[in-house]
Backbone of each chain as ProteinMPNN parsed JSONL, in Angstrom:
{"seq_chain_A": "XXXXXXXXXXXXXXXXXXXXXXXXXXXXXXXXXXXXXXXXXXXXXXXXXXXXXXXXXXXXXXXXXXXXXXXXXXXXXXXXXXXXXXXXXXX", "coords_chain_A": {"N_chain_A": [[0.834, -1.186, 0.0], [0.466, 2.161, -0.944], [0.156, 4.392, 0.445], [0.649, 4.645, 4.063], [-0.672, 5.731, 5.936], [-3.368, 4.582, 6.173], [-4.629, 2.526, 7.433], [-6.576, 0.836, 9.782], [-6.289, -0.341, 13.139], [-7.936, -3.194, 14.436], [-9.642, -3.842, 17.674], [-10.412, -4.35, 21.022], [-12.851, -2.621, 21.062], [-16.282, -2.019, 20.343], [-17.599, -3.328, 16.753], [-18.373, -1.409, 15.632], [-17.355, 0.727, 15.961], [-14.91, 1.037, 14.255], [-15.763, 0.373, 11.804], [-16.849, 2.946, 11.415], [-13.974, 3.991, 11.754], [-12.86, 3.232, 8.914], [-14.446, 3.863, 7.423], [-14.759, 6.588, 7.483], [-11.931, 6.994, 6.744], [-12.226, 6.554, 4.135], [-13.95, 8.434, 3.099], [-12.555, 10.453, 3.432], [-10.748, 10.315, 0.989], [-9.131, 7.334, 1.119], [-8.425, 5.59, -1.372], [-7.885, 2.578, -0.576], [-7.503, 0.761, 2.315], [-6.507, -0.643, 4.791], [-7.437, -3.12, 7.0], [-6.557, -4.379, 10.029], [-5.722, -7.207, 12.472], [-4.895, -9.014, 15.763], [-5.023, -12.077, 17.109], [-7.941, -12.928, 19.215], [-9.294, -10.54, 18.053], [-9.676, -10.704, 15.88], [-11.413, -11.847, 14.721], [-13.814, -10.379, 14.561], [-12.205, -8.125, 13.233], [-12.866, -9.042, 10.572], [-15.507, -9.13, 10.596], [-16.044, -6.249, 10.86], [-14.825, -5.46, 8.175], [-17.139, -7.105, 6.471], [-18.958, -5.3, 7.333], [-18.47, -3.312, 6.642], [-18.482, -3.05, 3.921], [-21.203, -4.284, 3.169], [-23.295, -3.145, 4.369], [-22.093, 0.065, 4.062], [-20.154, 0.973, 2.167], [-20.137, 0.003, -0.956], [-19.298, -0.486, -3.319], [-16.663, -1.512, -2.598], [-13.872, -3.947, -2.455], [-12.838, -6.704, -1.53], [-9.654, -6.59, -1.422], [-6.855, -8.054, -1.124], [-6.034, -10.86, 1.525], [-4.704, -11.339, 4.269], [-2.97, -13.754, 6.766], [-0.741, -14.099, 8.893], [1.705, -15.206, 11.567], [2.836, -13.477, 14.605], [5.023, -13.044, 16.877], [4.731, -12.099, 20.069], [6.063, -10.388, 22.948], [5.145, -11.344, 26.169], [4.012, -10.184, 29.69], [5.845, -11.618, 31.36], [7.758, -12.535, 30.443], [8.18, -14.185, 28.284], [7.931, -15.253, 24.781], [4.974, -15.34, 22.976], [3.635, -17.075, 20.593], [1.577, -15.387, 17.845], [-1.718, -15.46, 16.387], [-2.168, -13.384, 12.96], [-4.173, -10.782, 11.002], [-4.327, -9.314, 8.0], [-6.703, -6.912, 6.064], [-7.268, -5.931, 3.372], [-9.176, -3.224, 1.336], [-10.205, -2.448, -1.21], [-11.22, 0.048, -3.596]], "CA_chain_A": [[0.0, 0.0, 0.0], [1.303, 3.323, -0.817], [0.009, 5.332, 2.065], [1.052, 4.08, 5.286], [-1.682, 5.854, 7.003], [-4.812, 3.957, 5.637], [-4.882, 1.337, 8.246], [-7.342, 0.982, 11.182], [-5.993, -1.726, 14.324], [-9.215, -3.483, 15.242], [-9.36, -4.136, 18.894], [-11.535, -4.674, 21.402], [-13.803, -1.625, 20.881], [-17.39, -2.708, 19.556], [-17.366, -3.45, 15.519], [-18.977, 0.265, 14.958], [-16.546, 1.745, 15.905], [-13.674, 0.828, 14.006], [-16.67, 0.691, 10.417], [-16.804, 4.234, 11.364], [-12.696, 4.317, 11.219], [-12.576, 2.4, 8.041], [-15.533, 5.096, 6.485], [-13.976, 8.14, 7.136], [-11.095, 7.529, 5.68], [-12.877, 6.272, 2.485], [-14.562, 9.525, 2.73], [-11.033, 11.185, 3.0], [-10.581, 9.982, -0.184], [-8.681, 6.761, 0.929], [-8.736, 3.898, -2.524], [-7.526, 1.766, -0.238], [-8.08, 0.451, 3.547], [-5.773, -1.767, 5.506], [-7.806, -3.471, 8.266], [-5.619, -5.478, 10.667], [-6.254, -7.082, 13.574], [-4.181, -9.994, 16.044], [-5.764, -13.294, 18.203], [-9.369, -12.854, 19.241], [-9.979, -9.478, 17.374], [-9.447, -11.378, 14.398], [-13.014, -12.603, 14.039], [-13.911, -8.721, 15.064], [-11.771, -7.644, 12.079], [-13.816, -10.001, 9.383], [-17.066, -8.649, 11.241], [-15.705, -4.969, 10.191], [-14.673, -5.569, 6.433], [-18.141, -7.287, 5.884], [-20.096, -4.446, 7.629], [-18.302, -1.916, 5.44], [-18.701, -3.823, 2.578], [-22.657, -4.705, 2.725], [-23.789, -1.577, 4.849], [-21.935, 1.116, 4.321], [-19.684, 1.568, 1.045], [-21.068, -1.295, -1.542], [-17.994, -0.511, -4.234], [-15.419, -1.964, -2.001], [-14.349, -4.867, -3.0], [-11.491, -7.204, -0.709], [-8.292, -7.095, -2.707], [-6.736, -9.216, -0.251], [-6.514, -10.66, 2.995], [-3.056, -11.843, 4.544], [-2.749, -14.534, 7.486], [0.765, -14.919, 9.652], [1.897, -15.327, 13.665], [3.824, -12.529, 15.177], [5.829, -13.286, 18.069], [4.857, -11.3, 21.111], [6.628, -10.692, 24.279], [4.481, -11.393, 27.689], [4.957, -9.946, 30.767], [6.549, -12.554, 32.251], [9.311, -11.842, 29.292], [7.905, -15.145, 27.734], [7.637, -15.14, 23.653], [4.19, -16.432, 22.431], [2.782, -16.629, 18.853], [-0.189, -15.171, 18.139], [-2.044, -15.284, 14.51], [-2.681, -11.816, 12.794], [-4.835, -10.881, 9.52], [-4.293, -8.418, 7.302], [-7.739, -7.1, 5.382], [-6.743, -4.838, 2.429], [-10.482, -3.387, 1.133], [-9.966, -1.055, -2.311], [-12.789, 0.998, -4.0]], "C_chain_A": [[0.875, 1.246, 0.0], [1.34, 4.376, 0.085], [-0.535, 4.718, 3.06], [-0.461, 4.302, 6.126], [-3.103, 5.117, 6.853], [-4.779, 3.007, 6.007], [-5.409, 1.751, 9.524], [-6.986, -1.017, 11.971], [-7.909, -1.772, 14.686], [-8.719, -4.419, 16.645], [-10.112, -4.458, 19.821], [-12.357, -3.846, 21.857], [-14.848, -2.311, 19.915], [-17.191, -2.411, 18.016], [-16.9, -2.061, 15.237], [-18.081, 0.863, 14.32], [-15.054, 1.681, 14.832], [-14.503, 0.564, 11.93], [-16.106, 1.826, 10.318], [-15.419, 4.98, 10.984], [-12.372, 4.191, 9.615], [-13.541, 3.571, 6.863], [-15.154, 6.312, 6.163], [-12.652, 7.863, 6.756], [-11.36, 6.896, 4.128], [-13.143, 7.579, 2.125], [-13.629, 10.562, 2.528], [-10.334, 11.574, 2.204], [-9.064, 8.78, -0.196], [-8.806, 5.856, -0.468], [-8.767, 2.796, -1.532], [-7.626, 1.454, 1.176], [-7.282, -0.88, 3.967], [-6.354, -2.263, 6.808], [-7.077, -4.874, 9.013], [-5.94, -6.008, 12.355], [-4.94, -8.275, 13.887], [-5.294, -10.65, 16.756], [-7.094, -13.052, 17.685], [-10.028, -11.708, 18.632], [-10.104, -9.701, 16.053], [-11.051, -11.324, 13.572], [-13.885, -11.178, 13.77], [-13.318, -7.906, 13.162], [-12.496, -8.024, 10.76], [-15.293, -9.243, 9.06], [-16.902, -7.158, 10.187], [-15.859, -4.981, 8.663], [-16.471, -5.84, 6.123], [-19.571, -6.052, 6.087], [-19.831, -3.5, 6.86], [-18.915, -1.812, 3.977], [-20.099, -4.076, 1.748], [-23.39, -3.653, 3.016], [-23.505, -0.351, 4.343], [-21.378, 2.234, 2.366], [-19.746, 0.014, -0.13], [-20.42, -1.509, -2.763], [-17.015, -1.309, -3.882], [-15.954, -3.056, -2.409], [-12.828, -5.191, -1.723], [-10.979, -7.226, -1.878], [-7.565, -7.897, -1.961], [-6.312, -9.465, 1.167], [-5.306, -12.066, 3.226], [-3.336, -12.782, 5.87], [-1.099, -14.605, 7.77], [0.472, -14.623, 11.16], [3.177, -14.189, 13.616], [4.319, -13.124, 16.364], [5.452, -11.981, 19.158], [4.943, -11.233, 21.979], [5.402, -10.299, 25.175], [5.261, -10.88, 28.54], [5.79, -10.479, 31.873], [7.853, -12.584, 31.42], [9.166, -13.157, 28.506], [7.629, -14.823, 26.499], [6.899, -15.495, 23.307], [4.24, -16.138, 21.006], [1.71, -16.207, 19.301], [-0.152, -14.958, 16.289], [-2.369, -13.349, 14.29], [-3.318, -12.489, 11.533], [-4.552, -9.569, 9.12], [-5.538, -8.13, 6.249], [-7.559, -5.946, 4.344], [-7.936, -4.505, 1.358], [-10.056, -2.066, -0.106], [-11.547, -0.555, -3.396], [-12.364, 0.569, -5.461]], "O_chain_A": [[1.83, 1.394, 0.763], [2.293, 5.082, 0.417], [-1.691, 4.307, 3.164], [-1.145, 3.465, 6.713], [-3.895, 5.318, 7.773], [-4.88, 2.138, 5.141], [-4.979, 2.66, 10.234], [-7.243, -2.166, 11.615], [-8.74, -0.919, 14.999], [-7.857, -5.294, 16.734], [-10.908, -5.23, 19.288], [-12.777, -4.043, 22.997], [-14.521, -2.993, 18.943], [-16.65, -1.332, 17.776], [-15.825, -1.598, 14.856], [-17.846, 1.297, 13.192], [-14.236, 2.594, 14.947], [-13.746, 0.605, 10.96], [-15.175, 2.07, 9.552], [-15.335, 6.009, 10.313], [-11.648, 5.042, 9.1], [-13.202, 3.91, 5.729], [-15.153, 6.944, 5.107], [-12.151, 8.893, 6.306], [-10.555, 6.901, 3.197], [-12.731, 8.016, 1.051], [-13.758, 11.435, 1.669], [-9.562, 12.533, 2.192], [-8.134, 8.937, -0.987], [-9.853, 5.232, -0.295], [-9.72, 2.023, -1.632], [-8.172, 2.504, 1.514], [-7.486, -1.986, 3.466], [-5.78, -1.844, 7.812], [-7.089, -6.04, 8.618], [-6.324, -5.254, 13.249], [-4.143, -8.598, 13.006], [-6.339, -10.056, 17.023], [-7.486, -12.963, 16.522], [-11.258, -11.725, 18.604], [-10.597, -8.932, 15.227], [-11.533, -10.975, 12.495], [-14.56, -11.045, 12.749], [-13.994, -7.372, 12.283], [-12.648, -7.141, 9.915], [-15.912, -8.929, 8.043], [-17.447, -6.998, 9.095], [-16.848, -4.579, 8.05], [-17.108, -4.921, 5.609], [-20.615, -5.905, 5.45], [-20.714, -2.809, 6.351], [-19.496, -0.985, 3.275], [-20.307, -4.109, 0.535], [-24.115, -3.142, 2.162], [-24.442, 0.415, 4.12], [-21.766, 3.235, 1.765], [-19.215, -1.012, 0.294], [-20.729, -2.509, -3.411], [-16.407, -1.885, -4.783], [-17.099, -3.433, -2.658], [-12.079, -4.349, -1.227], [-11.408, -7.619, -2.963], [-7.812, -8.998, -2.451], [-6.211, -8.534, 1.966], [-5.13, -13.157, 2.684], [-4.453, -12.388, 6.206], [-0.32, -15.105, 6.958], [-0.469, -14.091, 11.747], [4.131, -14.109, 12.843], [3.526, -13.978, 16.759], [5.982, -10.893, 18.934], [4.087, -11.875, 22.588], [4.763, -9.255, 25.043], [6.491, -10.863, 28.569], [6.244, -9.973, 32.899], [8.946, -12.665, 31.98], [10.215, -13.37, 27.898], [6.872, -13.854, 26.569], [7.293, -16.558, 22.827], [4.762, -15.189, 20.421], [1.06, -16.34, 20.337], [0.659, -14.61, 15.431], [-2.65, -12.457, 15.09], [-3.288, -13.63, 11.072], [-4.545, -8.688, 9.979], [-5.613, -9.028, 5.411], [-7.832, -4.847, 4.827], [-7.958, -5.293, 0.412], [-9.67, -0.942, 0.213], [-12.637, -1.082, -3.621], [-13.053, 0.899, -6.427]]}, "seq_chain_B": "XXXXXXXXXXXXXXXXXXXXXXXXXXXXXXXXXXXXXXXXXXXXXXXXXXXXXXXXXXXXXXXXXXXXXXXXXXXXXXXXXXXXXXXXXXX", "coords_chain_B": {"N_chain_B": [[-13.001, -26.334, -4.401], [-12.632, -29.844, -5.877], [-13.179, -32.529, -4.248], [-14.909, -32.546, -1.989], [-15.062, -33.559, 0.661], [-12.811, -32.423, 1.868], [-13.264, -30.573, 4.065], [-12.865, -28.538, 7.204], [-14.522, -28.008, 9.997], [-14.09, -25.683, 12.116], [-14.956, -25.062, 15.415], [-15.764, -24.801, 18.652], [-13.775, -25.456, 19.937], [-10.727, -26.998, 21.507], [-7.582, -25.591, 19.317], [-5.839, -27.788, 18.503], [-7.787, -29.863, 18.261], [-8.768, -29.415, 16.03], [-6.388, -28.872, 14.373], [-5.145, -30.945, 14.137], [-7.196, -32.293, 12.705], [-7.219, -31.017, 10.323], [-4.056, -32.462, 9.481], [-4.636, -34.817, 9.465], [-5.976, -35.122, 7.253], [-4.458, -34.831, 5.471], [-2.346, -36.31, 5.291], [-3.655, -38.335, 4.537], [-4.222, -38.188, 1.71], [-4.991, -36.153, 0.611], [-4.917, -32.958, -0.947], [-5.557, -30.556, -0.942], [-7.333, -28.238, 1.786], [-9.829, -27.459, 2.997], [-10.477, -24.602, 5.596], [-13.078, -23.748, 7.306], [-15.226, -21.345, 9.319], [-17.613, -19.684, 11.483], [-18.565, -16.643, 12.52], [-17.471, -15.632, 16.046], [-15.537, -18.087, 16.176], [-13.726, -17.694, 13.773], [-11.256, -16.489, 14.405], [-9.704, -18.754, 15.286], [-10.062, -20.374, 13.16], [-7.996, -19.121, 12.052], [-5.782, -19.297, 13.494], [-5.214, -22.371, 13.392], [-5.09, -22.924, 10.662], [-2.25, -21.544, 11.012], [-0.982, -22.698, 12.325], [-0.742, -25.343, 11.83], [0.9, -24.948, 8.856], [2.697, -23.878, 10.324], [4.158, -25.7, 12.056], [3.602, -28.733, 11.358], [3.015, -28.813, 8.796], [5.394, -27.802, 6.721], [5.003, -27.415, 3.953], [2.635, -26.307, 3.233], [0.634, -24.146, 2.065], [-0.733, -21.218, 2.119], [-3.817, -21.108, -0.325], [-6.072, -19.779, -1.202], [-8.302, -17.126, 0.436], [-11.267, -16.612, 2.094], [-13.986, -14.672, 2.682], [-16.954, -13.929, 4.454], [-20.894, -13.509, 4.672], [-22.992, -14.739, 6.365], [-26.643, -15.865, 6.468], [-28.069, -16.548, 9.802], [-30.562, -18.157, 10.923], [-31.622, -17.806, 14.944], [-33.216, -18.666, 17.876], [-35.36, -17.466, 18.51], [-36.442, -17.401, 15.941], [-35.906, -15.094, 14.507], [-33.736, -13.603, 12.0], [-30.136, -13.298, 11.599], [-27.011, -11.85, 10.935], [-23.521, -13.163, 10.59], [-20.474, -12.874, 10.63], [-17.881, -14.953, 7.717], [-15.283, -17.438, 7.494], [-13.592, -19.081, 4.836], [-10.791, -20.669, 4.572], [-8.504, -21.792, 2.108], [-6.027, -24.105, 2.267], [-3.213, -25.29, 0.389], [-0.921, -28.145, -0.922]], "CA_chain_B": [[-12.728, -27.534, -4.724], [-13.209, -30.95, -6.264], [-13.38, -32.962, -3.301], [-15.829, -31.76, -0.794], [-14.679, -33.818, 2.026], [-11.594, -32.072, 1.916], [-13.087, -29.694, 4.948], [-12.833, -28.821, 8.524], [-15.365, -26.902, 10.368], [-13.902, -24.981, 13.381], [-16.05, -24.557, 16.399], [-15.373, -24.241, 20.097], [-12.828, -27.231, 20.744], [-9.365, -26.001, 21.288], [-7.274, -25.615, 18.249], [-5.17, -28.68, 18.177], [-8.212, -30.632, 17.755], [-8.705, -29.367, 14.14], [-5.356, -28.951, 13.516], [-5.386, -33.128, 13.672], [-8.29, -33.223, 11.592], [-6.448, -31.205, 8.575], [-3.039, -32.856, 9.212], [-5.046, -36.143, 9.262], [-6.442, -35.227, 5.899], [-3.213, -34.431, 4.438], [-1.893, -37.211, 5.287], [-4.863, -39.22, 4.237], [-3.712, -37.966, 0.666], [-5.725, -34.713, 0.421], [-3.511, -32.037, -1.692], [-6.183, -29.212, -0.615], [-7.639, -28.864, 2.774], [-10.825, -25.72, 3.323], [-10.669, -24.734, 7.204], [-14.422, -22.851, 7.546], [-15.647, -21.213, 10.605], [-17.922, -18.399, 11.537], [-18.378, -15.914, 13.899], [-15.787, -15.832, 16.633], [-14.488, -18.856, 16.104], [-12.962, -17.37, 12.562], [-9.914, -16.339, 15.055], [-9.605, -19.933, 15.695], [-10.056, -21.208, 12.351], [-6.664, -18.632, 11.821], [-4.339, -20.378, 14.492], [-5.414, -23.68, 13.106], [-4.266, -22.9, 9.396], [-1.092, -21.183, 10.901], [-0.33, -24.181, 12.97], [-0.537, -26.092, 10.423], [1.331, -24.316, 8.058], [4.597, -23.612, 10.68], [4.379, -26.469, 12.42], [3.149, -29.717, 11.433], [3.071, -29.418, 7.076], [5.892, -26.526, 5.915], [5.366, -27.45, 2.516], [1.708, -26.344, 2.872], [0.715, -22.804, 1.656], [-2.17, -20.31, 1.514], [-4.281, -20.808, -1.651], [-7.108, -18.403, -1.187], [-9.383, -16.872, 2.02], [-12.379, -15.702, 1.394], [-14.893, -13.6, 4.005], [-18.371, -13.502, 3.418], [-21.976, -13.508, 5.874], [-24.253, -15.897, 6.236], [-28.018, -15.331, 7.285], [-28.704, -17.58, 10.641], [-32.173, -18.211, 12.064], [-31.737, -18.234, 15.792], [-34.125, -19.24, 18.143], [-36.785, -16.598, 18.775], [-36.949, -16.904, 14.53], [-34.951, -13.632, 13.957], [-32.472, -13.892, 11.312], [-28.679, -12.181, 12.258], [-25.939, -11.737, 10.155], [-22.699, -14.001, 11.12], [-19.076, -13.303, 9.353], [-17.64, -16.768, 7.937], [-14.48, -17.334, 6.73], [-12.91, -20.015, 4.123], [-9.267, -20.542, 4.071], [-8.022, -23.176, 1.501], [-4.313, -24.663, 2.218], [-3.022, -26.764, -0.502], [0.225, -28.619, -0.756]], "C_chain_B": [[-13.157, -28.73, -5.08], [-13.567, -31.822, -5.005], [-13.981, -32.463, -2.06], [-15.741, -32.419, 0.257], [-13.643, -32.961, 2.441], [-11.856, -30.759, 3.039], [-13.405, -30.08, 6.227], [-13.466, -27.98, 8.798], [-14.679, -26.197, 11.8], [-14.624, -24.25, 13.979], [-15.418, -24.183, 17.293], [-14.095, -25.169, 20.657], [-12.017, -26.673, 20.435], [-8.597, -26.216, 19.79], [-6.536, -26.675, 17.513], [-6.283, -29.656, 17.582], [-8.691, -30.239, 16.076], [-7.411, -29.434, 13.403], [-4.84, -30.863, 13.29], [-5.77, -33.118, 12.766], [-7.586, -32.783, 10.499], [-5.249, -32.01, 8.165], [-3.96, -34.274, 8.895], [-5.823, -36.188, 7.632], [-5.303, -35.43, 5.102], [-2.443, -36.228, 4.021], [-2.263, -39.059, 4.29], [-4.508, -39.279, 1.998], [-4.643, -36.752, 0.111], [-4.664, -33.819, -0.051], [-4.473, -30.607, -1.397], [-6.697, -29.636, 0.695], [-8.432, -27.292, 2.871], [-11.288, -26.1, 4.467], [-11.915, -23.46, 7.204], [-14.895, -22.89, 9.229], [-16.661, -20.079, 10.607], [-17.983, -17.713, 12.638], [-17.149, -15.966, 14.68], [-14.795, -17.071, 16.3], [-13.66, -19.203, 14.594], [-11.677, -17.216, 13.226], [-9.237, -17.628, 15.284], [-9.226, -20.786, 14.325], [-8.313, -20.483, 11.61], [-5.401, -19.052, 12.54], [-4.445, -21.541, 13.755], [-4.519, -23.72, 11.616], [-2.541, -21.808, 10.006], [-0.044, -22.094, 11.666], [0.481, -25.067, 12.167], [0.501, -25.947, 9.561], [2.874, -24.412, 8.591], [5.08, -24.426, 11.317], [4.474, -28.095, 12.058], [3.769, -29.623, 9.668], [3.66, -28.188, 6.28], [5.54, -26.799, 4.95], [3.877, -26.894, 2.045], [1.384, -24.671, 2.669], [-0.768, -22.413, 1.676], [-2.652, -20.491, 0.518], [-5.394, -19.906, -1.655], [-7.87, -18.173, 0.392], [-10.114, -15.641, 1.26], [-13.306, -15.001, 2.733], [-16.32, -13.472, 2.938], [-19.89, -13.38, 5.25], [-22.774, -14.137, 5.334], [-25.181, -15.374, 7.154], [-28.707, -16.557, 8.227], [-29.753, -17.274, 11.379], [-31.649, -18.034, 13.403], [-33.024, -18.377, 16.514], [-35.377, -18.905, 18.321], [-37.276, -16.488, 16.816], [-36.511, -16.302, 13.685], [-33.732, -14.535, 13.165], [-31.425, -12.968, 11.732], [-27.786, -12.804, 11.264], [-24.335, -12.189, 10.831], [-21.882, -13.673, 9.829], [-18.809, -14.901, 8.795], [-16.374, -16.321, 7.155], [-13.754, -18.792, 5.825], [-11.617, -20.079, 3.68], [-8.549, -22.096, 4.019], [-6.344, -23.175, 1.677], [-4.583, -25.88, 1.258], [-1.326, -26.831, -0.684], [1.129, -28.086, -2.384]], "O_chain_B": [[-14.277, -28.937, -4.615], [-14.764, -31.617, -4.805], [-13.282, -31.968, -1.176], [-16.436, -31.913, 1.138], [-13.657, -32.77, 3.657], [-10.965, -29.91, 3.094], [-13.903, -31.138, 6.612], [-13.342, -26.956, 8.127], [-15.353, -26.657, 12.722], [-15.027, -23.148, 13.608], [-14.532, -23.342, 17.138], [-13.74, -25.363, 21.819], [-12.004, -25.915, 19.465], [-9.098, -27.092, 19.085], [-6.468, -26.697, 16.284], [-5.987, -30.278, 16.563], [-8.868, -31.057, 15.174], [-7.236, -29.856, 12.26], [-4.345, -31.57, 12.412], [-5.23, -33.665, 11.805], [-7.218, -33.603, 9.658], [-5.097, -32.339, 6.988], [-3.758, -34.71, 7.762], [-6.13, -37.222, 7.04], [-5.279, -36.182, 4.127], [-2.193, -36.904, 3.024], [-1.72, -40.059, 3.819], [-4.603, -40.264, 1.266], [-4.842, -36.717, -1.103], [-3.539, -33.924, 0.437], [-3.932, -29.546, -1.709], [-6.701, -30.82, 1.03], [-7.833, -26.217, 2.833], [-11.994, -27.065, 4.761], [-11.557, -22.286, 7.098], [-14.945, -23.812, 10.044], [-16.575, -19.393, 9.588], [-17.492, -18.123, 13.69], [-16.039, -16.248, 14.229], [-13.57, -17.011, 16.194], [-13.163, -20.27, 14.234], [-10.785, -17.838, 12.648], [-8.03, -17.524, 15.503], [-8.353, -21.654, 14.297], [-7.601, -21.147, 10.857], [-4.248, -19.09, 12.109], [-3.315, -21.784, 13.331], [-3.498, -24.39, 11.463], [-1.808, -21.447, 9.086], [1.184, -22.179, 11.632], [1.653, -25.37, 11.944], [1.168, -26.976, 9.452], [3.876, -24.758, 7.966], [6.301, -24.378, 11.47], [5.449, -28.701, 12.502], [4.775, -30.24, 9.317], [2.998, -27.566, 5.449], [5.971, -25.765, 4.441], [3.629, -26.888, 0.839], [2.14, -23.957, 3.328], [-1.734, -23.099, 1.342], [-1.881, -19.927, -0.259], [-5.285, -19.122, -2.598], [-7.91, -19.023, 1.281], [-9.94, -14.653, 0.547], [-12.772, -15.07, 3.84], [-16.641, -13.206, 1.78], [-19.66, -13.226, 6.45], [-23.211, -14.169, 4.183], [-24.962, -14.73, 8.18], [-29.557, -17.34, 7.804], [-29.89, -16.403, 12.238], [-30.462, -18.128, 13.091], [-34.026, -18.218, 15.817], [-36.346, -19.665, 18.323], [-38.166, -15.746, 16.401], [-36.514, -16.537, 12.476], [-33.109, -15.554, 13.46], [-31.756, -11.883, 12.21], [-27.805, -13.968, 10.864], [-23.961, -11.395, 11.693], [-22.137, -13.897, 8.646], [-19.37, -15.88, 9.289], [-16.261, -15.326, 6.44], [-13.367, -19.627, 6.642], [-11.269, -19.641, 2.583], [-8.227, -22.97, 4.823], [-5.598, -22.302, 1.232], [-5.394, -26.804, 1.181], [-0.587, -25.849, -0.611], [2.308, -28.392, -2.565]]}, "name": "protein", "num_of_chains": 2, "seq": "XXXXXXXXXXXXXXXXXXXXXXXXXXXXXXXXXXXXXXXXXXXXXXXXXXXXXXXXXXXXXXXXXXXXXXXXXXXXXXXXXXXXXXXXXXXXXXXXXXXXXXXXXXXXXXXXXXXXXXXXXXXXXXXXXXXXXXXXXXXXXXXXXXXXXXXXXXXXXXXXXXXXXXXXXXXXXXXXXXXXXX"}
């Protein structure tokens, strides 16, 4: 993606809110939309793309949608995996 | 895909037990393997194919993931809108 900034972290704030991220910067005049999430926000992140997608802006189309494990340190200084997704949504 | 056994449904059961069922496909002589889930347990059906993938069958790769919503009855009648996701590994 050529501009960095056109990504919204989904997290564990209700869907809405993170549509509503994903909208305004469509309306910004993003093309393009990087929705990313890690673990359990994953399913959360899916939720998003499809609400944008059927509700909101009905052009978007997924261009594509990435799967890997990041490594992230616990506070016990322990390394786990955890899965991520990458959801890349272009007009 | 041609072979329509060739899937795993991921529900609530921790993640190793699917990641059996695809390695046990693979093994079985399956050259594709579609891990489907919906709702939350799409986060689930993403550990399972990355398990897979870094642990158990390097040689096995992403071939497509798809995102879509399905319309489920529940019990009072009402229909609700449920993410789902389909992510094919093939060898």
């Amino acid at each position: 993606m050529s501009d960095k900034d056109n990504v919204v972290f989904v997290g564990t704030k209700p869907p809405m809110n993170y549509v509503l991220a994903v909208v305004t910067q469509v309306h910004g005049g993003a093309k393009e939309v990087s929705i990313k999430a890690r673990g359990k926000a994953i399913s959360r992140a899916v939720d998003v793309a499809e609400i944008v997608r059927n509700r909101f802006i009905e052009d978007m189309t997924v261009k594509s949608i990435n799967i890997s494990t990041e490594k992230i340190k616990i506070e016990s200084g322990e390394e786990i995996n955890v899965s991520s997704i990458n959801i890349v949504l272009t007009k």
